[in-house]
C-alpha positions as CSV (number, residue, x, y, z in Angstrom):
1,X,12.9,-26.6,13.6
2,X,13.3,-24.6,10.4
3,X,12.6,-27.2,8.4
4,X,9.6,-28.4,10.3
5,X,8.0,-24.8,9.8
6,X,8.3,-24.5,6.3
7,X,6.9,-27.9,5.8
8,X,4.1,-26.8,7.9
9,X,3.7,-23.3,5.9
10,X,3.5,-24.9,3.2
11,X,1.3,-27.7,3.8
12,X,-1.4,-25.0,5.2
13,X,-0.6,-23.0,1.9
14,X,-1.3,-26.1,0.0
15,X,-4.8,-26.7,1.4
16,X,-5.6,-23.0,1.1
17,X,-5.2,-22.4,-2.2
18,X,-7.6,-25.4,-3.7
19,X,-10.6,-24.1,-1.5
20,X,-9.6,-20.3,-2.4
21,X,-9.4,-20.9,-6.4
22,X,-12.9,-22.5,-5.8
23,X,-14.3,-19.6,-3.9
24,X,-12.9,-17.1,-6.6
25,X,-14.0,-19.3,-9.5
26,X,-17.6,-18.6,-8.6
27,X,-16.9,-15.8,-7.9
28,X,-15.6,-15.1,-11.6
29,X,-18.6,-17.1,-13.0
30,X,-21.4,-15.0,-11.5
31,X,-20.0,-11.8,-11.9
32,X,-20.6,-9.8,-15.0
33,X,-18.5,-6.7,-16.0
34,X,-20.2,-3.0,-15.6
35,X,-20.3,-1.7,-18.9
36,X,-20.8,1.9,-17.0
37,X,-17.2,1.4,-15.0
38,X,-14.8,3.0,-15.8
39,X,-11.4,1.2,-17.7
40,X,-9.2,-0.2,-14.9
41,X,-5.8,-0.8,-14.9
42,X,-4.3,-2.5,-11.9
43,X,-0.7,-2.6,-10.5
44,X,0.6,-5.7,-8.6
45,X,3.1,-4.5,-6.3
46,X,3.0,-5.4,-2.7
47,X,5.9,-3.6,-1.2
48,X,5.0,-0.1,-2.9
49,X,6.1,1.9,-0.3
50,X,9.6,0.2,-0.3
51,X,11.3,2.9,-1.5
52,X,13.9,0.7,-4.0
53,X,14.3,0.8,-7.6
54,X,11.4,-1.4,-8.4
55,X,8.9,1.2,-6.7
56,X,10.2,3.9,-9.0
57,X,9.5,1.6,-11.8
58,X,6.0,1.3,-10.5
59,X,5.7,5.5,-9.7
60,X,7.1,6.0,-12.7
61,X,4.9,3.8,-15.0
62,X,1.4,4.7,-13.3
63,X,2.8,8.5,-14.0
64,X,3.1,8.0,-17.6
65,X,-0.3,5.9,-17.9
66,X,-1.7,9.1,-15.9
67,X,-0.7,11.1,-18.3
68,X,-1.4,9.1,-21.6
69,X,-4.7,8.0,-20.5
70,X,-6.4,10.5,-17.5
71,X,-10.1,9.0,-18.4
72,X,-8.7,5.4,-16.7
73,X,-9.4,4.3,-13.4
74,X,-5.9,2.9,-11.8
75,X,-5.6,0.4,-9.0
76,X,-2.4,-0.4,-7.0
77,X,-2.6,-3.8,-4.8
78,X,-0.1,-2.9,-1.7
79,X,0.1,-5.0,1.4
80,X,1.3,-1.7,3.3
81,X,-1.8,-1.6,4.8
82,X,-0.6,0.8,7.8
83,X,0.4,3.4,5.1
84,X,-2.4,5.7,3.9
85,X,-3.3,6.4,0.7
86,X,-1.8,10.1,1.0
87,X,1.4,9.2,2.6
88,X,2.0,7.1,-0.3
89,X,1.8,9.7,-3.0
90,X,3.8,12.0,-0.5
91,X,6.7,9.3,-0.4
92,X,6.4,9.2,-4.3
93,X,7.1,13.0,-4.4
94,X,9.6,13.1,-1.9
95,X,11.9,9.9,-2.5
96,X,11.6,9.9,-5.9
97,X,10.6,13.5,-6.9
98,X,7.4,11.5,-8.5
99,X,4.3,13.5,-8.9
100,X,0.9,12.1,-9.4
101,X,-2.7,12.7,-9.7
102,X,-4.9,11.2,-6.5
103,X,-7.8,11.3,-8.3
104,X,-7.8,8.2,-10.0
105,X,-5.7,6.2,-8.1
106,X,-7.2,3.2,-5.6
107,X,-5.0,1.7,-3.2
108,X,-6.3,-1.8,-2.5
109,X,-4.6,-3.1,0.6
110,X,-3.9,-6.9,0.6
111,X,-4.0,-8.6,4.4
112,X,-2.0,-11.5,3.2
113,X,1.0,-10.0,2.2
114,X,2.9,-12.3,5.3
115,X,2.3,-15.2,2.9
116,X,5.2,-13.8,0.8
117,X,7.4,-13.1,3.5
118,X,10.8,-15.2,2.8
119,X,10.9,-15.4,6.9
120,X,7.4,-17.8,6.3
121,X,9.7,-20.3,4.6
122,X,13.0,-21.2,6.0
123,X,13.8,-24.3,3.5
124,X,12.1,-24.4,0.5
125,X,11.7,-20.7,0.2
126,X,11.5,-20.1,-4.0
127,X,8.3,-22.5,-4.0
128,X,7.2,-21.2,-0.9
129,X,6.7,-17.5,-1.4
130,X,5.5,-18.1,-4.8
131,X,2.7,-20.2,-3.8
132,X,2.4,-17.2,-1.5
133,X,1.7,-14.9,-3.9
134,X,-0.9,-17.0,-6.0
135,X,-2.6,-16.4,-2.2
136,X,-2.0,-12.9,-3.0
137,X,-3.3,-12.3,-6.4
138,X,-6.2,-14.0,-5.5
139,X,-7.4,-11.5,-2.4
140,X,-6.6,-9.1,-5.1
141,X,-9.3,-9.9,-7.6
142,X,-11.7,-10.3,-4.8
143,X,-11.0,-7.3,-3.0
144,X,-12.2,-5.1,-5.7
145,X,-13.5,-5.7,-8.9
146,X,-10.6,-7.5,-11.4
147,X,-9.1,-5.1,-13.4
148,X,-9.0,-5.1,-18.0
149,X,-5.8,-5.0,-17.8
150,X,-3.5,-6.2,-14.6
151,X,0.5,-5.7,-15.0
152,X,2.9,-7.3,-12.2
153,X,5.6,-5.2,-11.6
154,X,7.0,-6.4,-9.2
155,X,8.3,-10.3,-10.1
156,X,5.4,-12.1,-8.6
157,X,5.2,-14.6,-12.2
158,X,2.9,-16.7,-10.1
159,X,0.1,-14.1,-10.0
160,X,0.3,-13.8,-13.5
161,X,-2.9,-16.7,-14.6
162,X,-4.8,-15.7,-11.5
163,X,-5.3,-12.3,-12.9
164,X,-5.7,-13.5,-16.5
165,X,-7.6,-17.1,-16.6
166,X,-10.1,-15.9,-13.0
167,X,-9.8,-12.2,-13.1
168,X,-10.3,-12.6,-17.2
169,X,-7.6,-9.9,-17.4
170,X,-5.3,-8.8,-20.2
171,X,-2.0,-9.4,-18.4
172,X,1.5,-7.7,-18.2
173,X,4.4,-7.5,-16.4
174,X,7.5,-6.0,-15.7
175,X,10.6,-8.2,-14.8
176,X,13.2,-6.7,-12.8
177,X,14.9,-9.9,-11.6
178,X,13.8,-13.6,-13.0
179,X,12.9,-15.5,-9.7
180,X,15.1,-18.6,-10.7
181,X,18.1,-17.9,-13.4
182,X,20.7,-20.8,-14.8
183,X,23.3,-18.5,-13.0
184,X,21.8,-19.9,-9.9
185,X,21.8,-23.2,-10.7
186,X,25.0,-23.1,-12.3
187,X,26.2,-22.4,-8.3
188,X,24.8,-24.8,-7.0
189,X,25.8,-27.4,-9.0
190,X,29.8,-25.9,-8.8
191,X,29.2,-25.7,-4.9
192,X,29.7,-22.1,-4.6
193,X,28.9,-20.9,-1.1
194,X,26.5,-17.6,-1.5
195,X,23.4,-15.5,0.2
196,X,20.9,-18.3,-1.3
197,X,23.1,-21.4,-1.2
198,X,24.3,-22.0,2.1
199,X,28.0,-23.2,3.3
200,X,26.4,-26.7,4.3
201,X,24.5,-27.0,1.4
202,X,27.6,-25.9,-1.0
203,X,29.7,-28.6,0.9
204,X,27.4,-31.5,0.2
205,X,27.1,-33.3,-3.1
206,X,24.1,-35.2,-1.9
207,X,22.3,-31.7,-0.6
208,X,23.7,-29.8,-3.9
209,X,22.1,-32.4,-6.0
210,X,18.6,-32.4,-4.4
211,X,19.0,-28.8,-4.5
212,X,19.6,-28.4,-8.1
213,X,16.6,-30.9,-9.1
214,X,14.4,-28.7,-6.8
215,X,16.0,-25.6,-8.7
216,X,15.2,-27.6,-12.3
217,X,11.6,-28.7,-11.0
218,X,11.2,-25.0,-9.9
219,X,12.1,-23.6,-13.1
220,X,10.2,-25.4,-14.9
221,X,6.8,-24.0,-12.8
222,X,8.1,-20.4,-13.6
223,X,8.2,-20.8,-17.1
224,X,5.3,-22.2,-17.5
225,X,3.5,-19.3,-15.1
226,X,5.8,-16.7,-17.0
227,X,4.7,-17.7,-20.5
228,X,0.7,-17.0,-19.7
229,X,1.8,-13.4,-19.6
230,X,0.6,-11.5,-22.8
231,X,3.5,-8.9,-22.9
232,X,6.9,-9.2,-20.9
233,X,9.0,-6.0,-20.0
234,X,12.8,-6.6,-18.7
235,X,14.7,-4.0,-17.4
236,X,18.1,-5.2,-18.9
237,X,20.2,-7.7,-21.5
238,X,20.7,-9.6,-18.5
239,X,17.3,-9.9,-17.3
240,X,16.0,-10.3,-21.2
241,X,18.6,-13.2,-21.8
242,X,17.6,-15.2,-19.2
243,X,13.7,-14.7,-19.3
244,X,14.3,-15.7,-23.0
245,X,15.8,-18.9,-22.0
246,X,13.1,-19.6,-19.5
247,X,10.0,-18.4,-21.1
248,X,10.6,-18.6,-24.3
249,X,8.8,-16.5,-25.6
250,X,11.0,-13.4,-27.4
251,X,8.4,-12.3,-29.8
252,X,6.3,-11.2,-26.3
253,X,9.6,-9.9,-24.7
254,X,10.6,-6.1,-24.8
255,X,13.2,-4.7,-23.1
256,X,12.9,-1.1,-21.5
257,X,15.1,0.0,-19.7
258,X,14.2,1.1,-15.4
259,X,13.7,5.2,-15.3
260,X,16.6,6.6,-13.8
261,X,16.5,10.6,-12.6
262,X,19.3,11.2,-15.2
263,X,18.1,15.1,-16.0
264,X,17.9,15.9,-12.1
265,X,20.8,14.5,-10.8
266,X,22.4,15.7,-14.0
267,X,22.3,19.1,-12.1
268,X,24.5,18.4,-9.7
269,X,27.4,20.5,-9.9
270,X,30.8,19.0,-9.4
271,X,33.8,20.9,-9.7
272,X,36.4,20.1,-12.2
273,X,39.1,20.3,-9.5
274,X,37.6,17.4,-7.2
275,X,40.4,17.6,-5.0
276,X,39.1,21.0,-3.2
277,X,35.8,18.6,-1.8
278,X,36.0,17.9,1.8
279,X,37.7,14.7,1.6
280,X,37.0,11.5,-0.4
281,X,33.7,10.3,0.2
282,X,32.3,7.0,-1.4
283,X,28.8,6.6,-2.1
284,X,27.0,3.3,-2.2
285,X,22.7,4.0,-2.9
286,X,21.4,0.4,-2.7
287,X,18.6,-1.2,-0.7
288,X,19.9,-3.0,2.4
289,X,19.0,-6.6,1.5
290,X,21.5,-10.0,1.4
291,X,22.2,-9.6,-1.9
292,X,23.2,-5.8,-2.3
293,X,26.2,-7.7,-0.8
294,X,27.0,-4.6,2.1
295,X,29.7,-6.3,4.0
296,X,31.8,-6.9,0.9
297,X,32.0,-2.8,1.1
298,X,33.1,-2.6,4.1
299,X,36.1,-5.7,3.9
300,X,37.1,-3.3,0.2
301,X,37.6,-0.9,2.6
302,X,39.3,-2.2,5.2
303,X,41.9,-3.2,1.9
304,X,41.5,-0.2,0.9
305,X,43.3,1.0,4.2
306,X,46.2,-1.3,3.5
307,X,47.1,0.2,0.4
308,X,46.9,4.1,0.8
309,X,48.5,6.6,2.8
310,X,47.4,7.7,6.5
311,X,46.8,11.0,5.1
312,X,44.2,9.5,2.6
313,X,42.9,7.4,4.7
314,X,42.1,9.9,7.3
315,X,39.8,11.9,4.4
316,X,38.0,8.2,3.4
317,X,34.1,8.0,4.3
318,X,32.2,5.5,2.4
319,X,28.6,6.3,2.7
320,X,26.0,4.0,3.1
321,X,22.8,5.1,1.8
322,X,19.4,2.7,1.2
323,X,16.0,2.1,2.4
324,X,15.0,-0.1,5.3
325,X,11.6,-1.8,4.7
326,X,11.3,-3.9,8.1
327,X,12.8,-5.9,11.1
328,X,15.3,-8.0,8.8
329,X,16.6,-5.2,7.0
330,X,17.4,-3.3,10.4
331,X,19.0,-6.5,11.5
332,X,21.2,-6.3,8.8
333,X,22.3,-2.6,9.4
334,X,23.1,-3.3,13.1
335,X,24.9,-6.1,11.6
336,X,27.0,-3.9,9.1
337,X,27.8,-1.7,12.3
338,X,28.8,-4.2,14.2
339,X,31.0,-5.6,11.1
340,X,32.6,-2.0,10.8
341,X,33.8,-1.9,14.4
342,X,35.3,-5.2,14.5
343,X,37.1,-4.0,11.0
344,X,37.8,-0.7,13.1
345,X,37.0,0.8,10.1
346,X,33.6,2.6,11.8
347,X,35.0,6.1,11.9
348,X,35.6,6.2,7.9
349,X,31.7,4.7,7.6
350,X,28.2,6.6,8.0
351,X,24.8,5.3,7.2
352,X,21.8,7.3,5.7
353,X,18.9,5.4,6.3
354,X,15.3,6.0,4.1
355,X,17.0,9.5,3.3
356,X,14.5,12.0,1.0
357,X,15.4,12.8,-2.4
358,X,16.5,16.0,-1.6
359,X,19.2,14.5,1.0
360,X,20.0,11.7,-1.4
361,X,20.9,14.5,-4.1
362,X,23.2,16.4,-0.8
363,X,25.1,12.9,-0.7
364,X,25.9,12.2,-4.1
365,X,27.3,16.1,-4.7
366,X,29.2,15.4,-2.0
367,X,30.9,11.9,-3.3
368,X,33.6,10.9,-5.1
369,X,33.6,7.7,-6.1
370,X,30.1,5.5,-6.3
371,X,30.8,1.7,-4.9
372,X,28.0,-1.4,-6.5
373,X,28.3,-4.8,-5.3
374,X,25.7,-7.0,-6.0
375,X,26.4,-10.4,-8.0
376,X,24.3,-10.1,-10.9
377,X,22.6,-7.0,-10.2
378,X,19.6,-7.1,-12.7
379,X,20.4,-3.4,-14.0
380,X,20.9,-1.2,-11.1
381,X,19.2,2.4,-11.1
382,X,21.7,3.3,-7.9
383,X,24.3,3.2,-10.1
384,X,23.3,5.1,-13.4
385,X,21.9,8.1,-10.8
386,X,25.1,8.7,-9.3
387,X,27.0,8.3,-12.2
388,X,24.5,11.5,-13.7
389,X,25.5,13.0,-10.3
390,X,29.0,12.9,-11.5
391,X,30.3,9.9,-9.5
392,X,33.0,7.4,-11.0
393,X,31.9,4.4,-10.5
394,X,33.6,1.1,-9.7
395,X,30.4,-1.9,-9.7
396,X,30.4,-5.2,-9.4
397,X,31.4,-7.1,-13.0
398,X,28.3,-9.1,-14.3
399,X,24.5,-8.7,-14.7
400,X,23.0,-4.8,-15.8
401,X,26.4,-3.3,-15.1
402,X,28.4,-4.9,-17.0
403,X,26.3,-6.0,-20.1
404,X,24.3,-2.1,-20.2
405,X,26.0,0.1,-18.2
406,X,29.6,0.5,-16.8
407,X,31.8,0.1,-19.9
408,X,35.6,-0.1,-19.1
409,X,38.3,-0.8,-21.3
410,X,40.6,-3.5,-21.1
411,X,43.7,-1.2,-19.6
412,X,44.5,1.7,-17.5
413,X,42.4,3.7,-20.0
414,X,38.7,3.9,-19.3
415,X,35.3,4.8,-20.6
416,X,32.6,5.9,-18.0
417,X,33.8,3.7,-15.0
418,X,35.4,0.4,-12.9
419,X,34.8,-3.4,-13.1
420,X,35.7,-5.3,-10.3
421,X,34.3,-9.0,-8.4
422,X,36.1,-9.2,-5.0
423,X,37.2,-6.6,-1.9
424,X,40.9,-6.5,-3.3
425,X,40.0,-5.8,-6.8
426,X,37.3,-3.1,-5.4
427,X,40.1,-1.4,-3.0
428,X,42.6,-1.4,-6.4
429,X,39.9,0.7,-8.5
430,X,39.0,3.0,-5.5
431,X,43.4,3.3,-4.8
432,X,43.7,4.0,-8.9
433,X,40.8,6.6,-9.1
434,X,42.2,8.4,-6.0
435,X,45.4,8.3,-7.7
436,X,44.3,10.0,-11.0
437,X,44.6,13.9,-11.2
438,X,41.6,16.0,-11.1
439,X,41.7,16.9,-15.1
440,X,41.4,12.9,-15.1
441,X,38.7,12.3,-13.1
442,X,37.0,14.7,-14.7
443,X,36.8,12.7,-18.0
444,X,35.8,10.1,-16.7
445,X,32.9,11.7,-15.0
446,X,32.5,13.9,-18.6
447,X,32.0,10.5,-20.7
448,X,30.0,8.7,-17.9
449,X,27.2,11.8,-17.6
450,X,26.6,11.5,-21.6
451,X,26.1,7.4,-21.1
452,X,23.6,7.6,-18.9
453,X,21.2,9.7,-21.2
454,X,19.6,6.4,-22.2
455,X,18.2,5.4,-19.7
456,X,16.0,8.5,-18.6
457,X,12.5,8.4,-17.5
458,X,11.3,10.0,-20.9
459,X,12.9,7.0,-22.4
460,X,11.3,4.5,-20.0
461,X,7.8,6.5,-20.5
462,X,8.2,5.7,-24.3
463,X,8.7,2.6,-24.5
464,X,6.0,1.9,-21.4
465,X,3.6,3.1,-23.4
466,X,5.0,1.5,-26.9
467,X,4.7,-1.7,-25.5
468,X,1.7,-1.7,-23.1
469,X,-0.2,-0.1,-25.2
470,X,-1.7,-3.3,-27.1
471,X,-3.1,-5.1,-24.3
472,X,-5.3,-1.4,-23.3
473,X,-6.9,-1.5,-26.6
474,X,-7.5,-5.7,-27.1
475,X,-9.7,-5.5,-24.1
């Protein structure tokens, strides 16, 4: 049944497009530009009220263009169509204390934004949502004029050559996350069982191998939609390593690092003598999707029971705080409750759900420890805020957090925080920090609120600016 709807969804997507590119390539022919308009830039992101990382990136970046350049004209293509234009700068200010001006912003809603939805395609999902989005990008440039200079910044790769070859657009984006990476096809191909590889799949050499040559054939479409960009912004060495290997093009390829909040949260007090807090609270800030990896949290803790005393365990909380975007992600909460009672772990957890930046600050004073477990986390703004808040941080060990972020030395000694891969390994770095003596965690905390100083917004405004700037004067 699965299979029979994504075939269908993406046979209807199939004859769409063709007739669609026609009906925007006149479109494109017979309009001329209005030398009295003002300079546009436009912003493809179509989940901007999601409240994650990749919307501060997008808040963050319009802030600094607002400031830079007040004489533009700035569009932001959303398919939030039942948010208003007001409540979004509202949820700009108060999730990520984000303040900008309404008077040049246009919020141009996009009614096809279900064509990107991964529920659309069951089977065949990577092709299926991108396609999707070429569907996207083109209501975009029909819903308003197309913009001089369009930047994606959201991962949509696919949108890229509708903006720049029909919109006749100078073309940018922002990568948080390549689509497709040789880290996912290096899975599949060693029949590891994950979010995005099934257990039936893993298990089959025949499946795996028609997997992997739909991976390849995949890969080879984004690179060749990723390469009609004119300048490429990753957010980490991760991200830049494998976007060099796929689009080669590293002369085009900058990396800048995500904003992170490092001066406010910086402001946090913590008291050198930890142990007076109200118990031992661990903080995990992540959006709630598959691969935040949630219920490997809550199985660290359930080890984490195993090893301490009752007396520690009875002052344990680990603190679920994230966003929830729609009826998937509030599936997956109710399924992290559920998981917690069966662990009968659910007194030591609580959940903070779409909290406001003021309450997210509240949390992370009152925390301990900070807790990361996404595989290959591109770079991971979650984690650098709370380790300015003064958390120690145990994340997962790959992607952003390893390469850019959480450096820890190959002992008992330490620099600004934990490595770990699996729920016993996580519940040994919680056990060792709890074990440490106040004057230690406090070093740790010391050396890991200096790290994170390179990674501030002012930073991310700089080289935003550096390396967009190029395409806003070649127009």
């Amino acid at each position: 049944m699965a299979l029979n709807l994504a075939h269908a969804n993406l046979l209807l997507i199939s004859l769409i497009l063709p007739c669609y590119f026609l009906y925007v390539f006149i479109i494109a022919c017979v309009s001329k530009r209005d030398p009295s308009r003002k300079f546009t830039v436009g912003l493809f992101h179509p989940y901007c009220n999601a409240g994650g990382g990749g919307e501060r990136v997008l808040w963050v970046a319009l802030k600094s263009l607002q400031q830079k350049y007040p004489e533009f004209q700035y569009v932001v293509y959303t398919g939030d169509v039942s948010v208003t234009a007001e409540q979004m700068i509202t949820n700009a200010k108060s999730r990520f204390n984000i303040e900008l001006d309404p008077e040049n912003i246009q919020f141009v809603y996009l009614k096809k934004r279900n064509w990107v939805e991964a529920e659309k395609y069951p089977s065949f999902t990577l092709i299926g949502q991108s396609l999707g989005s070429m569907l996207l990008g083109l209501e975009a440039i029909t819903r308003v004029h197309p913009p001089d200079v369009a930047i994606d910044t959201m991962g949509y790769a696919f949108t890229l050559p509708i903006f720049k070859y029909l919109g006749g657009s100078n073309v940018g984006c922002y990568v948080h996350y390549p689509t497709i990476s040789t880290d996912m096809l290096n899975k599949v191909s060693s029949g590891m069982e994950s979010y995005n590889n099934q257990n039936f799949v893993a298990k089959s050499s025949l499946l795996s191998s028609m997997k992997l040559v739909y991976y390849k054939i995949f890969a080879k479409l984004y690179s060749w939609m990723g390469r009609t960009s004119d300048t490429v912004m990753v957010n980490s060495s991760w991200t830049e390593n494998h976007i060099n290997q796929l689009w080669q093009i590293p002369a085009k390829t900058f990396k800048v690092y995500p904003p992170c909040d490092t001066e406010e949260f910086k402001k946090i007090i913590q008291p050198e003598d930890d142990s007076k807090k109200n118990g031992f609270r661990i903080v995990s800030v992540a959006q709630f999707r598959p691969e935040k990896d949630h219920p490997m949290q809550l199985r660290a803790l359930n080890q984490l029971r195993k090893i301490v005393t009752a007396e520690v365990w009875n002052q344990i909380k680990l603190v679920l705080i994230g966003s929830v975007r729609n009826e998937d992600d509030e599936r997956r909460v109710n399924d992290l409750r559920k998981l917690s009672k069966e662990l009968h772990i659910d007194d030591n957890v609580e959940f903070h759900l779409n909290v406001s930046f003021d309450e997210l600050k509240k949390q992370l004073a009152e925390g301990l420890i900070g807790i990361h477990t996404m595989w290959n986390e591109h770079f991971g703004i979650g984690i650098v805020e709370s380790m300015a808040a003064g958390l120690i941080m145990v994340a997962h060990k790959s992607g952003g957090p390893l390469m850019d972020i959480v450096a820890q030395k190959n002992s008992n000694l330490f620099c600004n925080g934990f490595h770990a891969e699996d729920e016993d390994e996580y519940a040994e770095a919680i056990n060792k920090i709890l074990k440490f003596t106040p004057k230690q965690r406090q070093e740790i905390r010391l050396k890991a609120r200096k790290s994170v100083d390179r990674f501030s917004e002012t930073q991310f405004s700089n080289g935003f600016l550096r390396v967009i700037e190029p395409l806003l004067k070649s127009t």
